[in-house]
PDB file of N, CA, C and O in Angstrom:
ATOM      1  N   UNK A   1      10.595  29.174   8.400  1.00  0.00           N
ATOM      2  CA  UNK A   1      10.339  28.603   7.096  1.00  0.00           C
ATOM      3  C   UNK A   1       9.484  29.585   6.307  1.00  0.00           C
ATOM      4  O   UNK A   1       8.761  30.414   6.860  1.00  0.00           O
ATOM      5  N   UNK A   2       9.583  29.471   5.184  1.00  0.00           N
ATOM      6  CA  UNK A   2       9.142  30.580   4.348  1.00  0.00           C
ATOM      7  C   UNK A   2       7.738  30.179   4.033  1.00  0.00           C
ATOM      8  O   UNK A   2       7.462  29.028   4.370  1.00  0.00           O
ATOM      9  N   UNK A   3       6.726  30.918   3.423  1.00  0.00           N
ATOM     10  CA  UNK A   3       5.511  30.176   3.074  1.00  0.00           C
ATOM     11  C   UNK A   3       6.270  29.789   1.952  1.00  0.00           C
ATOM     12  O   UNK A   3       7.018  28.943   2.443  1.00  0.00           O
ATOM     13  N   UNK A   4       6.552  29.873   0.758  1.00  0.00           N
ATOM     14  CA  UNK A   4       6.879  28.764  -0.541  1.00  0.00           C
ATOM     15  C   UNK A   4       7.558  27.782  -0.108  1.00  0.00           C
ATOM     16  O   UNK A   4       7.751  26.795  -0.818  1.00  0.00           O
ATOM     17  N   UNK A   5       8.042  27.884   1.142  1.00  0.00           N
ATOM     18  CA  UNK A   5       9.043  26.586   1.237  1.00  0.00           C
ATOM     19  C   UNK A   5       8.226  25.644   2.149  1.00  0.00           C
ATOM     20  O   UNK A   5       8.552  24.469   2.317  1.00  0.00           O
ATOM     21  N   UNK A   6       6.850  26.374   2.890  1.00  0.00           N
ATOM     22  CA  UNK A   6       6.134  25.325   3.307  1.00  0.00           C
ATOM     23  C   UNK A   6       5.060  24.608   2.231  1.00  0.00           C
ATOM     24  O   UNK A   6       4.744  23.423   2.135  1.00  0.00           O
ATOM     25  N   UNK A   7       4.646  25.711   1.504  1.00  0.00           N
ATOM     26  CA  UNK A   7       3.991  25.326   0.519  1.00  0.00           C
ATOM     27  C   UNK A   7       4.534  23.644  -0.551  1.00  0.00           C
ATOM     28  O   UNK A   7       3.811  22.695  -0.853  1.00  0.00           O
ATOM     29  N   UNK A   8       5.949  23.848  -0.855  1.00  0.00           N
ATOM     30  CA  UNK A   8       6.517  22.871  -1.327  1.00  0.00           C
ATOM     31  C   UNK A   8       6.517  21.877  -0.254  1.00  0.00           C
ATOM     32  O   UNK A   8       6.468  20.776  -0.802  1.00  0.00           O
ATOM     33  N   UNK A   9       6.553  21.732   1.160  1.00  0.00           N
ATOM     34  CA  UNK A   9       6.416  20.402   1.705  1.00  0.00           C
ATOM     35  C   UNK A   9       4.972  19.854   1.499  1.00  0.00           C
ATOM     36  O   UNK A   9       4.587  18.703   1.299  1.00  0.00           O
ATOM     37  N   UNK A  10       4.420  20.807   1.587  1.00  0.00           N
ATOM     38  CA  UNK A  10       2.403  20.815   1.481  1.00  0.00           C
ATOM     39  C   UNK A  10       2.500  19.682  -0.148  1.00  0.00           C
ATOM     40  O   UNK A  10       1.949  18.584  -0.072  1.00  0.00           O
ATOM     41  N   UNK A  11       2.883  19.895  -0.872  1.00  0.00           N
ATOM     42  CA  UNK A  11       2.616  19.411  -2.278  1.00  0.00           C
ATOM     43  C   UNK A  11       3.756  18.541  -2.383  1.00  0.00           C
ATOM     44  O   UNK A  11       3.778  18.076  -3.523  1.00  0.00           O
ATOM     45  N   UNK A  12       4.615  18.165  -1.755  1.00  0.00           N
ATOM     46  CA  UNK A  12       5.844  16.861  -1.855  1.00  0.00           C
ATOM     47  C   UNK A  12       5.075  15.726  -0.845  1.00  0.00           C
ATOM     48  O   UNK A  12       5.514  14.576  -0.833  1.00  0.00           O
ATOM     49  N   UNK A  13       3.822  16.124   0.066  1.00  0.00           N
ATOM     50  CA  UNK A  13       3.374  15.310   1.015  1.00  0.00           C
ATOM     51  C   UNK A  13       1.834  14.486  -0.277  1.00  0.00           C
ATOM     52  O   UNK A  13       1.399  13.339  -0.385  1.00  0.00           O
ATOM     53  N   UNK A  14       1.539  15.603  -0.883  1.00  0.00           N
ATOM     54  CA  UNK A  14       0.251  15.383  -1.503  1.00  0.00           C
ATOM     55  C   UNK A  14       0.553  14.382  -2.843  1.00  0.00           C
ATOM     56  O   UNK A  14      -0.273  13.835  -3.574  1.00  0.00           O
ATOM     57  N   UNK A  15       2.246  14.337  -2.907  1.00  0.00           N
ATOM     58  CA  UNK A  15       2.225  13.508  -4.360  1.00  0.00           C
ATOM     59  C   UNK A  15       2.417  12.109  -4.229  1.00  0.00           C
ATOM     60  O   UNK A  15       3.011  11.666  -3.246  1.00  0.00           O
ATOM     61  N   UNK A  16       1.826  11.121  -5.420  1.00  0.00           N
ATOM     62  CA  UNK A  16       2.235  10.021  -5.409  1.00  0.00           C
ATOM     63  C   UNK A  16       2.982   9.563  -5.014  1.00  0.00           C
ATOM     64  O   UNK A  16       3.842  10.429  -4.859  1.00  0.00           O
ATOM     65  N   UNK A  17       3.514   8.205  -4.511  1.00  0.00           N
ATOM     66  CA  UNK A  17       4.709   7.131  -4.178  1.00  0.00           C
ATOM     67  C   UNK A  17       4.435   6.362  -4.386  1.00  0.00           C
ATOM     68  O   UNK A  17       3.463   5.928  -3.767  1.00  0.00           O
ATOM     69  N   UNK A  18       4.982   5.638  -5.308  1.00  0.00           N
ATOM     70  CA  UNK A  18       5.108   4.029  -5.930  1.00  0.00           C
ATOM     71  C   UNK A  18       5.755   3.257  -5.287  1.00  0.00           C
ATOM     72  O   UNK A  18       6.496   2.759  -6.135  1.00  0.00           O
ATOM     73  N   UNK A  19       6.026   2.731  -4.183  1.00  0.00           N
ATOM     74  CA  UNK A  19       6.744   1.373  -3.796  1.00  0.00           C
ATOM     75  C   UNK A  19       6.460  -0.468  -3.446  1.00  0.00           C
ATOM     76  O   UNK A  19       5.510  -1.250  -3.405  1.00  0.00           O
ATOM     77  N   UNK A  20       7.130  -0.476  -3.358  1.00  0.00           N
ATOM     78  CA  UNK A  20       7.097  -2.719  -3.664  1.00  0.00           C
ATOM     79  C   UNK A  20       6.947  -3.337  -2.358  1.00  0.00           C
ATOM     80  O   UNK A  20       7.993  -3.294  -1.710  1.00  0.00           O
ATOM     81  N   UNK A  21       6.025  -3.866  -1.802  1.00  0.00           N
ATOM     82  CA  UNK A  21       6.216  -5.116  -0.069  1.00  0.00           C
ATOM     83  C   UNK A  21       5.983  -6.334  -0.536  1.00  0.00           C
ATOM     84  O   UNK A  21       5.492  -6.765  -1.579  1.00  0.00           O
ATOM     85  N   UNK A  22       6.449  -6.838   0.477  1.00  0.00           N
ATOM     86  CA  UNK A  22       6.562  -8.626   0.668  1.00  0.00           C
ATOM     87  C   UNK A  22       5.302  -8.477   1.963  1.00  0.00           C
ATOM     88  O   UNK A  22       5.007  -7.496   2.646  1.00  0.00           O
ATOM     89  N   UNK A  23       4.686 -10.000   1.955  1.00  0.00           N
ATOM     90  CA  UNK A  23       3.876  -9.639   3.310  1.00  0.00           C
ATOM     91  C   UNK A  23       3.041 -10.632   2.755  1.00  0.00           C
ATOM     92  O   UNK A  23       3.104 -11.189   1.660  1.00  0.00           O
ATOM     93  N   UNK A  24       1.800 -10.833   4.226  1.00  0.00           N
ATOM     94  CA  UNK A  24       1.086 -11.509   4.324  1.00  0.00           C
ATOM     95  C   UNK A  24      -0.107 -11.150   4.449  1.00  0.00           C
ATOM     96  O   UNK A  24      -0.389 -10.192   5.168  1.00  0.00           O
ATOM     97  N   UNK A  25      -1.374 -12.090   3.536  1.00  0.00           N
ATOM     98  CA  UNK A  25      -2.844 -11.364   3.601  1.00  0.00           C
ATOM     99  C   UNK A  25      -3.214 -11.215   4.777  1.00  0.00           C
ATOM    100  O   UNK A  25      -3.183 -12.359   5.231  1.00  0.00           O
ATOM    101  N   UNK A  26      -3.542 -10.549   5.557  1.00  0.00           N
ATOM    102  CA  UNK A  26      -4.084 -10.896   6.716  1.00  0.00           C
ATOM    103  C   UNK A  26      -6.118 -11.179   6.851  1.00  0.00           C
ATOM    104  O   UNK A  26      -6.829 -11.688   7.718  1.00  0.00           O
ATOM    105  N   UNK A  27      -6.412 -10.507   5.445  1.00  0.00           N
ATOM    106  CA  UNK A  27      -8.016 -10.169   5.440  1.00  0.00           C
ATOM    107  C   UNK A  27      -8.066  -9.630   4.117  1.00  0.00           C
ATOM    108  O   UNK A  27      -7.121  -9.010   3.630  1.00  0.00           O
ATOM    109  N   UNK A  28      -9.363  -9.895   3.398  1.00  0.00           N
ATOM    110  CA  UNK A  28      -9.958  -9.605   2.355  1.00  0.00           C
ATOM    111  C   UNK A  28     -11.346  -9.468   2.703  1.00  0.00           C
ATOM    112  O   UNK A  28     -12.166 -10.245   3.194  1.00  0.00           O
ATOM    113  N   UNK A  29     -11.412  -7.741   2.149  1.00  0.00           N
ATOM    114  CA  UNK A  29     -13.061  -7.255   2.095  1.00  0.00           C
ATOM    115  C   UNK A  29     -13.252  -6.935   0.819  1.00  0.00           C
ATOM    116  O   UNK A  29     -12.783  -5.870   0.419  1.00  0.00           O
ATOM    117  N   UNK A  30     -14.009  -7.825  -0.114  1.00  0.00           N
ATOM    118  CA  UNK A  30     -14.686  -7.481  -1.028  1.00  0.00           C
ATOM    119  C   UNK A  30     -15.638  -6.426  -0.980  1.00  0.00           C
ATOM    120  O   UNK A  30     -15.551  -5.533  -1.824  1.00  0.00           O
ATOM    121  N   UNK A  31     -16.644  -6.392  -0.011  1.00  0.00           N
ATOM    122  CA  UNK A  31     -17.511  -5.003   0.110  1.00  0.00           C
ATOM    123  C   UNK A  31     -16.914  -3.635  -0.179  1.00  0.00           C
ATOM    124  O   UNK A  31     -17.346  -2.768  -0.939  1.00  0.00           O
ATOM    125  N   UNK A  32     -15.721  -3.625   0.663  1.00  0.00           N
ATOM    126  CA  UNK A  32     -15.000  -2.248   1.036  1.00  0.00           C
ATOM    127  C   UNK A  32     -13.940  -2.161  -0.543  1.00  0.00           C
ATOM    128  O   UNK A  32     -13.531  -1.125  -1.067  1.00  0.00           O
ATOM    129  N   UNK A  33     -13.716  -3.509  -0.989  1.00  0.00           N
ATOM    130  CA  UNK A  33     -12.267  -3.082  -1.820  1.00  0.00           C
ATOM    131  C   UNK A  33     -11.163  -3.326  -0.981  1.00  0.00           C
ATOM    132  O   UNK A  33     -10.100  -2.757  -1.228  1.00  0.00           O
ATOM    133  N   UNK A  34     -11.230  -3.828  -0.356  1.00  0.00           N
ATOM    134  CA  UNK A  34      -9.633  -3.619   0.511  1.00  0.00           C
ATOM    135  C   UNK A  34      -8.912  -5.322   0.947  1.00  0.00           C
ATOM    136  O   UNK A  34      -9.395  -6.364   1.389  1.00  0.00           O
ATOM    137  N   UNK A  35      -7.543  -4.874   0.536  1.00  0.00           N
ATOM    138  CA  UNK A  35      -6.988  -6.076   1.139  1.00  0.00           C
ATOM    139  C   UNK A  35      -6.105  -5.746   2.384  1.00  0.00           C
ATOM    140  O   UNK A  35      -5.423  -4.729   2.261  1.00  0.00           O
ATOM    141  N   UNK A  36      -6.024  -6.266   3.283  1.00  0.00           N
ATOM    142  CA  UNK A  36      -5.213  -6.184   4.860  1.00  0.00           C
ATOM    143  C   UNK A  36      -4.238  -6.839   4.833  1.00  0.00           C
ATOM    144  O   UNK A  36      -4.355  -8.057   4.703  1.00  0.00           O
ATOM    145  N   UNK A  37      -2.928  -6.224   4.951  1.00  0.00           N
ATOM    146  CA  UNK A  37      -1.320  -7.060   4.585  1.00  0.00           C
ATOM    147  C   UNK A  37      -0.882  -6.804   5.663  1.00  0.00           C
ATOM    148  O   UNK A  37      -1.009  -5.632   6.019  1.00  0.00           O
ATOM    149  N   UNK A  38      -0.107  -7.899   6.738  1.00  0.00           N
ATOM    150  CA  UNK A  38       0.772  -7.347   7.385  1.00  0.00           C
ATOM    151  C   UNK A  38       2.394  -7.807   6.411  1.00  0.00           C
ATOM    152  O   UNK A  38       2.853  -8.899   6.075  1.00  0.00           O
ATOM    153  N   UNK A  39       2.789  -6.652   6.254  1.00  0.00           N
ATOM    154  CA  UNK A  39       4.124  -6.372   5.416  1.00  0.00           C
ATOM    155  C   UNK A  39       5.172  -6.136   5.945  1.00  0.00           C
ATOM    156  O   UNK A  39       5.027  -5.897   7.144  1.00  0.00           O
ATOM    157  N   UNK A  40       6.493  -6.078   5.490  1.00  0.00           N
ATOM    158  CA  UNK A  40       7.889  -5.673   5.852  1.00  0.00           C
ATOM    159  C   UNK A  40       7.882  -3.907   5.590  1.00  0.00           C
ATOM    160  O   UNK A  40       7.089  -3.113   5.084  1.00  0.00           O
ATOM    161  N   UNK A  41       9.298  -3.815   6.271  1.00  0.00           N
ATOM    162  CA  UNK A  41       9.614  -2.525   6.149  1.00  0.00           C
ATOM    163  C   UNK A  41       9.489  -1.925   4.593  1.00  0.00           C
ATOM    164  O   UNK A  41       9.720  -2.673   3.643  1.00  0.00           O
ATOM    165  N   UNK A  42       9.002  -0.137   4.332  1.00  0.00           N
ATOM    166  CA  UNK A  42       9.043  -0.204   2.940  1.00  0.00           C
ATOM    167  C   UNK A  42       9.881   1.049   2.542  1.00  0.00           C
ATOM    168  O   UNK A  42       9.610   2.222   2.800  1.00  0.00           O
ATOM    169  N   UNK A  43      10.863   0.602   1.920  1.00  0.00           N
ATOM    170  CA  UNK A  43      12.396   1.656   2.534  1.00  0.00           C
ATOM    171  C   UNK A  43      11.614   2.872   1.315  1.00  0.00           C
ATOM    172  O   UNK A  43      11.966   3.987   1.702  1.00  0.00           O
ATOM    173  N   UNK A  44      11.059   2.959   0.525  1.00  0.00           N
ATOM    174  CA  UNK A  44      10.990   3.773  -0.410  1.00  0.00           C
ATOM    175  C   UNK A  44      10.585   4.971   0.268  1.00  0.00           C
ATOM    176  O   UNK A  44      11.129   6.071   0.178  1.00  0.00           O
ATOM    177  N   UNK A  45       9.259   4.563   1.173  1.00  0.00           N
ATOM    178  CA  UNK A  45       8.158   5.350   1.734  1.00  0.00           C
ATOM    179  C   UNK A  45       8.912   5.550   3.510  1.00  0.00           C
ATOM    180  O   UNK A  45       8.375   6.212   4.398  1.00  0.00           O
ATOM    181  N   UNK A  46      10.101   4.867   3.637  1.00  0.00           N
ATOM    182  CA  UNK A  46      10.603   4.872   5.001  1.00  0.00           C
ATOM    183  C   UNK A  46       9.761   4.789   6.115  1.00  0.00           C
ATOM    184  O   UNK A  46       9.708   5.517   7.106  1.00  0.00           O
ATOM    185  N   UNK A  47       8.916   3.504   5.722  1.00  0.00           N
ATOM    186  CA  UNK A  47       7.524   2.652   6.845  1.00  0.00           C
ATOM    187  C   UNK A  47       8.581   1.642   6.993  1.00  0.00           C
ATOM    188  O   UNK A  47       9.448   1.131   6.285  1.00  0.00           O
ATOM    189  N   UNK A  48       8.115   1.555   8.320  1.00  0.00           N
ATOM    190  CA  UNK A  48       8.730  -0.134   8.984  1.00  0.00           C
ATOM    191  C   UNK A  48       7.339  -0.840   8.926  1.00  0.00           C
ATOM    192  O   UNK A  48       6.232  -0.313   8.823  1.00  0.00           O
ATOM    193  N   UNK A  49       7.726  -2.400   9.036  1.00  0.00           N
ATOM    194  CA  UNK A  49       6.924  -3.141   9.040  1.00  0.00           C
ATOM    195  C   UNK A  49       5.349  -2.610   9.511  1.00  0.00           C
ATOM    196  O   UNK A  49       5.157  -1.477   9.951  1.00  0.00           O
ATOM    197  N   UNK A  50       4.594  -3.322   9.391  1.00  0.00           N
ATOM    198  CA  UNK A  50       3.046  -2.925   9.923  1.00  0.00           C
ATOM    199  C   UNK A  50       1.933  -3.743   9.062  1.00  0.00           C
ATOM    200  O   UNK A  50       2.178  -4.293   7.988  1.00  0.00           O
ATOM    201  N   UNK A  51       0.707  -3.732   9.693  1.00  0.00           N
ATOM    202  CA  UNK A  51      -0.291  -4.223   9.055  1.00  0.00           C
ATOM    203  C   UNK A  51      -0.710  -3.060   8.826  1.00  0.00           C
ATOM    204  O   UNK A  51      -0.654  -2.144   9.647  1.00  0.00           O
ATOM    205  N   UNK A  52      -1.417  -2.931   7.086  1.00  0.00           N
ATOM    206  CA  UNK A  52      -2.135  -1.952   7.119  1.00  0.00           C
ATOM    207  C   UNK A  52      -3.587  -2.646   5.525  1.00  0.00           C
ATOM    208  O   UNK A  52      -3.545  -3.724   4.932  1.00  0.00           O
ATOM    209  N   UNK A  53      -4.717  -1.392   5.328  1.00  0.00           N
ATOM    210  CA  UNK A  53      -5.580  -2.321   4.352  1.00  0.00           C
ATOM    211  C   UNK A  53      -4.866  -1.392   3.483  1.00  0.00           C
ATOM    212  O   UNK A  53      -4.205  -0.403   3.801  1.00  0.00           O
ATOM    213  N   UNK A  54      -5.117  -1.887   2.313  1.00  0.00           N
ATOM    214  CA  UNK A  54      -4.717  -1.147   0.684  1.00  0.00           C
ATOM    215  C   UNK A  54      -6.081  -0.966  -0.280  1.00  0.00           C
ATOM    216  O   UNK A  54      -6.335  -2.166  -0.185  1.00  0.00           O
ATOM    217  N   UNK A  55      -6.520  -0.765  -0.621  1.00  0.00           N
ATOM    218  CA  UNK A  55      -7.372  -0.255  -1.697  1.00  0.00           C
ATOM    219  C   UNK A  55      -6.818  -1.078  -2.489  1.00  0.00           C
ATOM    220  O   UNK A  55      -5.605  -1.287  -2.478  1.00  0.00           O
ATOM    221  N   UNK A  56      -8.382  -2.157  -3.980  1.00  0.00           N
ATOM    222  CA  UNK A  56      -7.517  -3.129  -4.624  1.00  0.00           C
ATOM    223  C   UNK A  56      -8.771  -3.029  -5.242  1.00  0.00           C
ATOM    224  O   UNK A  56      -9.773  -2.483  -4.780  1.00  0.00           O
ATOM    225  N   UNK A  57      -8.608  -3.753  -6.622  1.00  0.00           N
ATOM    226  CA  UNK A  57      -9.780  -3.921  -7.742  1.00  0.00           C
ATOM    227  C   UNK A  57     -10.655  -5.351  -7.546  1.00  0.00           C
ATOM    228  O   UNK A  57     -10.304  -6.478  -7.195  1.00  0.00           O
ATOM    229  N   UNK A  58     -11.454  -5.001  -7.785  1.00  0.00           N
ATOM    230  CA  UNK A  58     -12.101  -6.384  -7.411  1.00  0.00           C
ATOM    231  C   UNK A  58     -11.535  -7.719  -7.975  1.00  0.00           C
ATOM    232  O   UNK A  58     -11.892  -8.802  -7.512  1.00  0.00           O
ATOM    233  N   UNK A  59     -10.804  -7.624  -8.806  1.00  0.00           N
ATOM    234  CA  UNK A  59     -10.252  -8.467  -9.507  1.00  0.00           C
ATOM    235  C   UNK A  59      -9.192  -9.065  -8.466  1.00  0.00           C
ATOM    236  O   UNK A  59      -9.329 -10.211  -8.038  1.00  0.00           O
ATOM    237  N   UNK A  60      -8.254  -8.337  -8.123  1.00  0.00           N
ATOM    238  CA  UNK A  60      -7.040  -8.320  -7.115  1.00  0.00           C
ATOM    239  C   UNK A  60      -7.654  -8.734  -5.705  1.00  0.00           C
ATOM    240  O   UNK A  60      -7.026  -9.283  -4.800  1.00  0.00           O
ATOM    241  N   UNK A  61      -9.054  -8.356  -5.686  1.00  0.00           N
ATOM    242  CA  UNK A  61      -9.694  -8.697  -4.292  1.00  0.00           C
ATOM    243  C   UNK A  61      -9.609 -10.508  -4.064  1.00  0.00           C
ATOM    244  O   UNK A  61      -9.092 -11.219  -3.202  1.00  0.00           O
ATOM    245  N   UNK A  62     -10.569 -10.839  -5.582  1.00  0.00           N
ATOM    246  CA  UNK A  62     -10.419 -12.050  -5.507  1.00  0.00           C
ATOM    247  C   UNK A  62      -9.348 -13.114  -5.960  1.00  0.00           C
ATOM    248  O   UNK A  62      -9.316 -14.342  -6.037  1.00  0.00           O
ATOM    249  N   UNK A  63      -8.575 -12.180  -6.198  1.00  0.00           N
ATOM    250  CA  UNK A  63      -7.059 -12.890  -6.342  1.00  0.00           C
ATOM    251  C   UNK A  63      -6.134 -13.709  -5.227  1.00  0.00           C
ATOM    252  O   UNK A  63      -5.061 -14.234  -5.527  1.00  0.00           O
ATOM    253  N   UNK A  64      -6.532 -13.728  -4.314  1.00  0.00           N
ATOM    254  CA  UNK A  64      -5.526 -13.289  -2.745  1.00  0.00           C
ATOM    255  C   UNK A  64      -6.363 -13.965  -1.823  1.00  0.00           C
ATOM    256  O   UNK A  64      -7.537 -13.623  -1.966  1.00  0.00           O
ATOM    257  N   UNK A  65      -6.123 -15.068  -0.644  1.00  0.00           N
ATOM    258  CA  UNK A  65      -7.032 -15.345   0.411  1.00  0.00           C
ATOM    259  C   UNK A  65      -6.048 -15.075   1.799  1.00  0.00           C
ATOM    260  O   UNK A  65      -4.990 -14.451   1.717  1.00  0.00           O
ATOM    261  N   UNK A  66      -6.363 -15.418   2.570  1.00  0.00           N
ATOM    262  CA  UNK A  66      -5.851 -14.721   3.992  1.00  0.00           C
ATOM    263  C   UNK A  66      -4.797 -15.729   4.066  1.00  0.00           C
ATOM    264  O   UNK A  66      -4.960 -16.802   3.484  1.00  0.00           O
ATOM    265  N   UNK A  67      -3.633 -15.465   4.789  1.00  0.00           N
ATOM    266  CA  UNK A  67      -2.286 -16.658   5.227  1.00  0.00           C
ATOM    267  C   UNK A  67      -1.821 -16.480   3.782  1.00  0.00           C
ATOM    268  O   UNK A  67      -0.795 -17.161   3.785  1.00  0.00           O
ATOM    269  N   UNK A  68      -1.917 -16.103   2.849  1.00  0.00           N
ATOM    270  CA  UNK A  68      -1.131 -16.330   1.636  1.00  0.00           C
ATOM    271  C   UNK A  68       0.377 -15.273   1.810  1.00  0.00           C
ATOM    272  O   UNK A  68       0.461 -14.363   2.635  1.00  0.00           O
ATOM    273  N   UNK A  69       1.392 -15.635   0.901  1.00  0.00           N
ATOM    274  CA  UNK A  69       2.345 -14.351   1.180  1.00  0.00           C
ATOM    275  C   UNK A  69       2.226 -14.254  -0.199  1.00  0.00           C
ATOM    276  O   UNK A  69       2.102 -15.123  -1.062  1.00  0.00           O
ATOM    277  N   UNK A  70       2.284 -13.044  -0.255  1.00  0.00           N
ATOM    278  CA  UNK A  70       2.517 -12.101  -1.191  1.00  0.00           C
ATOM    279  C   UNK A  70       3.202 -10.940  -1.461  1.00  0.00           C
ATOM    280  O   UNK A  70       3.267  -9.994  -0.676  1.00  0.00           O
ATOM    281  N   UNK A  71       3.954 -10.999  -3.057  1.00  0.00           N
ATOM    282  CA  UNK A  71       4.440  -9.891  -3.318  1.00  0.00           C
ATOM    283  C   UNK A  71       3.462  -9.012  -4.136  1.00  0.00           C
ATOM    284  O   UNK A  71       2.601  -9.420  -4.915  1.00  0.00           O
ATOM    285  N   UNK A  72       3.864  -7.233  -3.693  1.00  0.00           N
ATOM    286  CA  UNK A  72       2.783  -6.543  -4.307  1.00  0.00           C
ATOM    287  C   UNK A  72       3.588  -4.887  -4.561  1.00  0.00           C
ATOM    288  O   UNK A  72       4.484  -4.483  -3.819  1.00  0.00           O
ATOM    289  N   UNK A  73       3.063  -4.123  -5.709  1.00  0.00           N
ATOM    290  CA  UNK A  73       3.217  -3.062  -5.679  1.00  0.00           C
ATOM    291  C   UNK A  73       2.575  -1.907  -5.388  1.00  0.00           C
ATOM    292  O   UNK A  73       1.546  -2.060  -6.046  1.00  0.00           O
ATOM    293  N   UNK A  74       2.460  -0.711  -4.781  1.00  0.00           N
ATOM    294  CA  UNK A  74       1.215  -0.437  -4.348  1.00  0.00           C
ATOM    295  C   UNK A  74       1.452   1.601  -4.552  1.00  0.00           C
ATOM    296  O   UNK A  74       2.579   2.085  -4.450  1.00  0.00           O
ATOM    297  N   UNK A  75       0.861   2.022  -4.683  1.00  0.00           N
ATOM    298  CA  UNK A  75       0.774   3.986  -5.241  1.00  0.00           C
ATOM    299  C   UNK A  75       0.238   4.550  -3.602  1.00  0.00           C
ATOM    300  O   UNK A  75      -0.964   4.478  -3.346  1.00  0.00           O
ATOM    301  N   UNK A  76       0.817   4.876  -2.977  1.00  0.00           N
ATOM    302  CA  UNK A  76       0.947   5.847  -1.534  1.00  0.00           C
ATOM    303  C   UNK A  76       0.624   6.943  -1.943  1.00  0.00           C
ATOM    304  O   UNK A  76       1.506   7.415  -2.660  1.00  0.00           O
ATOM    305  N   UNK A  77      -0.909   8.078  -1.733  1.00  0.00           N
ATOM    306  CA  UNK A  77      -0.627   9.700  -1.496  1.00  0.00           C
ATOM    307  C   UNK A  77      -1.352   9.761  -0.272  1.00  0.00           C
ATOM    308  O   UNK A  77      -2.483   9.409   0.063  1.00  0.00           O
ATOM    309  N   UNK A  78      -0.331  10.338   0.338  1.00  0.00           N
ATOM    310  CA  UNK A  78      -1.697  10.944   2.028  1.00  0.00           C
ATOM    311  C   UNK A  78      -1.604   9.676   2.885  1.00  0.00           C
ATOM    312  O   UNK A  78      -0.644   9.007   3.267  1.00  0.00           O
ATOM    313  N   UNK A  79      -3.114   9.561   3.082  1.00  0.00           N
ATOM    314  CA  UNK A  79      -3.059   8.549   3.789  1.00  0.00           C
ATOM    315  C   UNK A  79      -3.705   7.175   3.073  1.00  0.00           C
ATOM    316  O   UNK A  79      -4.185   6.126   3.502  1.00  0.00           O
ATOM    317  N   UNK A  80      -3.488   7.672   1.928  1.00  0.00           N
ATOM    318  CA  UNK A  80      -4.826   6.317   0.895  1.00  0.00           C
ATOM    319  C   UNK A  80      -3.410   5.581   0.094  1.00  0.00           C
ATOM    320  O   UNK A  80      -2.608   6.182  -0.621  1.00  0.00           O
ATOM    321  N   UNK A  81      -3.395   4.438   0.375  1.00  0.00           N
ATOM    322  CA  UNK A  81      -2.350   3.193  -0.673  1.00  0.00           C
ATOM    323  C   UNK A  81      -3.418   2.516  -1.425  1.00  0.00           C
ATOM    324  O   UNK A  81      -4.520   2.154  -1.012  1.00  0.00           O
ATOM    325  N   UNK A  82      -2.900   2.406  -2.610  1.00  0.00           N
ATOM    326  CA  UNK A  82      -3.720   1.318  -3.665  1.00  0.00           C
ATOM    327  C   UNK A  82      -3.042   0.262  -4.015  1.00  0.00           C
ATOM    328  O   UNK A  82      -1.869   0.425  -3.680  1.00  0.00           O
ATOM    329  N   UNK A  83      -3.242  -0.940  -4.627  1.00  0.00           N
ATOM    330  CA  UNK A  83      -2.623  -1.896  -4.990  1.00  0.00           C
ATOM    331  C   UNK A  83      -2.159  -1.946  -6.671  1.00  0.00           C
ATOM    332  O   UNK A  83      -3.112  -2.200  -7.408  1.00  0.00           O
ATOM    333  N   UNK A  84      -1.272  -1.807  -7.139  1.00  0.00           N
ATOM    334  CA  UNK A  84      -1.361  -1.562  -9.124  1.00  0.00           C
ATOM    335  C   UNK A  84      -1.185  -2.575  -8.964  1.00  0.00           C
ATOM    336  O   UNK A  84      -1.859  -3.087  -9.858  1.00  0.00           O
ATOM    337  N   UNK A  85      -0.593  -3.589  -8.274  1.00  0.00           N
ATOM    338  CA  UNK A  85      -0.026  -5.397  -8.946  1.00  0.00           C
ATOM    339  C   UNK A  85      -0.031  -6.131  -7.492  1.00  0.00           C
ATOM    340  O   UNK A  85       0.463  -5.595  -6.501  1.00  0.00           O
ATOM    341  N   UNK A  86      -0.645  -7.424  -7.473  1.00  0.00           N
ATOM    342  CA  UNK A  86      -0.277  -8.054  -6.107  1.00  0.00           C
ATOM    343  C   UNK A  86       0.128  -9.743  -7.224  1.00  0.00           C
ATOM    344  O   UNK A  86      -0.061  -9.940  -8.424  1.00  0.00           O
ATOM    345  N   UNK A  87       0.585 -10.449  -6.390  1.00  0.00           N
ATOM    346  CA  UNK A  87       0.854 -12.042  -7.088  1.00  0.00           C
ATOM    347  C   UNK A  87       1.622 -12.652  -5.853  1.00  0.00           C
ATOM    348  O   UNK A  87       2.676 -12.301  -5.323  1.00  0.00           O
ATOM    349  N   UNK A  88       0.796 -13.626  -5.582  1.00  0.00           N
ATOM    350  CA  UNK A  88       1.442 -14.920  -4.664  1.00  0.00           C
ATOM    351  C   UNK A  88       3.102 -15.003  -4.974  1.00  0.00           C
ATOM    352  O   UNK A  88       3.540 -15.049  -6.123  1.00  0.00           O
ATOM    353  N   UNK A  89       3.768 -15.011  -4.035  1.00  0.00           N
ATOM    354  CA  UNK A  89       5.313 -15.649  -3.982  1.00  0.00           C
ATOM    355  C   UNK A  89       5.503 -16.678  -3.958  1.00  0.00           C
ATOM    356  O   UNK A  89       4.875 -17.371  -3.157  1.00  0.00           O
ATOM    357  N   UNK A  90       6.431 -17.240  -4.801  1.00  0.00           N
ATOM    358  CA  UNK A  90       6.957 -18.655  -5.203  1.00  0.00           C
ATOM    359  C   UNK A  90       7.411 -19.496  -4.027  1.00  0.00           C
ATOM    360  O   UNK A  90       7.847 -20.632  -4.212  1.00  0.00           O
TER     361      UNK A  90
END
C-alpha cells in the first residue's frame, strides 16, 4: 500500500458518520452526558447489534429513562458517537 493510499484510509477512518438505531435505554448519566442504548444492527456504520453509551445534551439526557425504546440519530468519528436527535417510539 502506498503511503497516500494509507494516508486516505487514515482520514476516511477520522471522518464523520451520520446513521439512525432503534433500541433500548439501558442507563442515563447525567454527570457524564451519556445515554447507554442497547440497539440493533447499524447497516450504515456496518455494527451489529450491541450496547454501547452515546454522548447527548443535557436536554436529550433528560429526555429518555431506562426500559424506554427509542428511535435516535447519532454522528460516529473514531471511537466517540453523539446523539443529534433521540424520541420515544410510538
Amino acid at each position: 500500500m502506498s503511503e497516500a493510499e494509507h494516508k486516505q484510509m487514515a482520514g476516511d477512518a477520522q471522518a464523520a458518520t451520520m446513521a439512525m438505531a432503534t433500541g433500548t435505554v439501558e442507563s442515563v448519566d447525567a454527570g457524564t452526558g451519556k445515554i447507554t442504548i442497547a440497539h440493533g444492527p447499524v447497516e450504515a456504520l456496518k455494527w451489529p447489534a450491541m450496547t454501547m453509551a452515546f454522548k447527548a445534551s443535557p436536554e436529550q439526557v433528560a429526555s429518555v429513562k431506562p426500559g424506554q425504546k427509542v428511535e435516535f440519530e447519532f454522528e460516529s468519528k473514531g471511537m466517540d458517537s453523539t446523539i443529534t436527535r433521540i424520541a420515544p417510539m410510538k
